[in-house]
N, C-alpha and C positions, 0 to 999 in steps of 0.2 A: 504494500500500500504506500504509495505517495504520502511525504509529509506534509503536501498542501491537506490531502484526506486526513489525515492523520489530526489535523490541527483543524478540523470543522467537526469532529469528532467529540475532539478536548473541549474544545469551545460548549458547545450542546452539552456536555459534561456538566459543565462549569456551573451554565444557567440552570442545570434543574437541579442541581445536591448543594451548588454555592461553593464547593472544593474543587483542587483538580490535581494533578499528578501528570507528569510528563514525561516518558521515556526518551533516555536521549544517550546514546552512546559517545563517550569524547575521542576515542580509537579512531573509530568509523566517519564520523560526524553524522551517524543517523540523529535524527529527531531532533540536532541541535536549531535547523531554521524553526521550529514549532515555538521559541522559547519569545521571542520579542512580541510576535504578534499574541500570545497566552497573555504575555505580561500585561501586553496592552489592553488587549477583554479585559481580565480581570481586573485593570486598574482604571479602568474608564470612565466613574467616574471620580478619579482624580483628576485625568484630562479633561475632563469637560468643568470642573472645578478653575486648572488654570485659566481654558479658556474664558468664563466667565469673568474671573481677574485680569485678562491681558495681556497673560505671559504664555501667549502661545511659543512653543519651541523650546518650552522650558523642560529638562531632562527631566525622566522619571529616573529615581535612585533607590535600588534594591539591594538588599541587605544578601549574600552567599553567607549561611551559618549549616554547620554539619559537626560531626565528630570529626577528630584527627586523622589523617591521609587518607579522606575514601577523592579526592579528587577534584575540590572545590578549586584550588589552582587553576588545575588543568582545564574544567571547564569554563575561565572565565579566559585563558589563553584561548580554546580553541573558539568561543562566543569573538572575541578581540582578530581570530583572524592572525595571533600571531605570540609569541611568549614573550610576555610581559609580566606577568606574575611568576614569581621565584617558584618552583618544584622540585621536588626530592621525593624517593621511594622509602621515605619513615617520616613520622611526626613530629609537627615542631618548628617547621620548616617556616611556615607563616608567623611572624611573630609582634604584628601590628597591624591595624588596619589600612588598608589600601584601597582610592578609587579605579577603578577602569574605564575608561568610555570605549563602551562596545558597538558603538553606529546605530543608526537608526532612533537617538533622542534617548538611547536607555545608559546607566551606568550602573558597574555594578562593585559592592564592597566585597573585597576580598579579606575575611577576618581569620584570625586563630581557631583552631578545632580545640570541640570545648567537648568535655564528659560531664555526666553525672558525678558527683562529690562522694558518692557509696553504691555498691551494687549490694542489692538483697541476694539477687541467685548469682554464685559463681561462676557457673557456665558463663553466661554475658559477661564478665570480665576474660572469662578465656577465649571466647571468640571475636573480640575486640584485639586482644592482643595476636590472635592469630594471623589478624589482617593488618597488623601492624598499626592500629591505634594507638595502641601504649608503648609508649618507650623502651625497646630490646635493654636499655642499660639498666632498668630496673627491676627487671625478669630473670631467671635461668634458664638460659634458651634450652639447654636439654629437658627439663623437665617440661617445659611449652612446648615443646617439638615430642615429646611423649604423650602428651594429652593431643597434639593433634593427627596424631599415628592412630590414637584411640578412634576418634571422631573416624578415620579416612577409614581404620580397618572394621568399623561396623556399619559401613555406609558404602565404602566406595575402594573393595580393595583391589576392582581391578583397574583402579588409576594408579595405583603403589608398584601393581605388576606389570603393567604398560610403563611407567615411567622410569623403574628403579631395577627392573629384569628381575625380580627375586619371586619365589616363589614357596609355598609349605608353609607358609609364615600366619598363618591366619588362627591356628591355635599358642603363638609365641606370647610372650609377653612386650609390651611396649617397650622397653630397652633392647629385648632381644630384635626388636625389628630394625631398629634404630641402629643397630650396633650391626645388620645384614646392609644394611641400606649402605652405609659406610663404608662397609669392607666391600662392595661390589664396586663400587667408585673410588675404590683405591685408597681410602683416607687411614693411612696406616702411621703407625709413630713408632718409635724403640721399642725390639722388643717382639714386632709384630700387633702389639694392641691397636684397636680400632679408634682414631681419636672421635668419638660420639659427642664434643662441641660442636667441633669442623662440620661432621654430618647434619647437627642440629640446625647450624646455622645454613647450611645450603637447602634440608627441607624448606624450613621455613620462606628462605627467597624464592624458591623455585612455586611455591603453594602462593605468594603475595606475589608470582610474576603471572601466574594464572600459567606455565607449565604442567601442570597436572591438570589443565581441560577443565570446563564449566563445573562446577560443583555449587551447593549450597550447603551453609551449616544451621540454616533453619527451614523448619517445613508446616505448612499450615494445622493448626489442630486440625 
């Protein structure tokens, strides 16, 4: 479907629940043209507010807020047409606010990825860190890279044997898989022992490079 469809779709959304949501990939640049004209329905009337006042051509100014690294950057670079906002593959990277003027009368703030203060359930701070929301410095990546062997090998173990060649591993223990994964990639130290950081630390990039193929770590009740 065309994003011109695609965004008479959202629109009609809009007007009958009052919400809307936009799929838009920053890789691709699908669904990114949808985002100005959404902005614009939806904020119509604010524009018809300035017009009333006089300040026709006066920018609308939207606020990019999310959690840490899922891509807020990137899509105000690829909205801009070009990188202008600083990016990096961990969090933190943003450390103040920033305008952008993205064309066509809109700009947009580029701010710090913010968390919640406390997680009730666990899991959500593990799967935050697994995408690299929280800071690797304040983690054990082996032990993060153990809990996400867990997740892959009750869910998805044949992205572990497509990506990592190992196999038999499904009744192991999460160390034990971690410490095959390693020694199949060579990552050996004095000794012959398996360095299972070295390993922890390459899961984990290769799972936040989206090397191990589309996955999800939540699923609808």
């Amino acid at each position: 479907m065309a994003d011109a469809e695609i965004t008479k779709e959202w629109i009609a959304h809009y007007k009958q629940n009052g919400t809307t949501a936009i799929p838009i990939d920053c890789k691709s640049g699908k669904g990114i043209s949808l985002f100005k004209d959404t902005v614009k329905t939806v904020l119509a009337d604010k524009l018809e507010s300035f017009k009333q006042k006089g300040m026709v051509g006066k920018p609308l100014r939207v606020m990019v807020v999310g959690i840490p690294n899922t891509g807020k950057s990137s899509f105000i670079n690829k909205m801009a047409g070009r990188n202008r906002a600083k990016v990096a593959d961990k969090p933190g990277v943003t450390r103040s606010n920033s305008w952008f003027a993205v064309g066509n009368g809109v700009e947009l703030l580029d701010t710090p990825g913010v968390l919640w203060p406390k997680f009730e359930d666990k899991s959500v701070g593990d799967k935050l860190a697994f995408i690299g929301s929280v800071k690797d410095e304040i983690l054990d990546s082996e032990v993060l890279a153990m809990r996400l062997i867990n997740v892959l090998k009750n869910g998805y173990c044949d992205r572990i044997n497509e990506r990592f060649k190992i196999t038999g591993f499904e009744d192991k223990e999460d160390y034990e898989i971690l410490e095959m994964i390693g020694r199949k990639r060579g990552m050996l130290i004095s000794g012959g022992e398996i360095d299972t950081e070295r390993a922890a630390i390459m899961l984990l990039d290769e799972y936040r490079g989206g090397k191990l193929g589309r996955l999800t770590l939540e699923l609808p009740e």
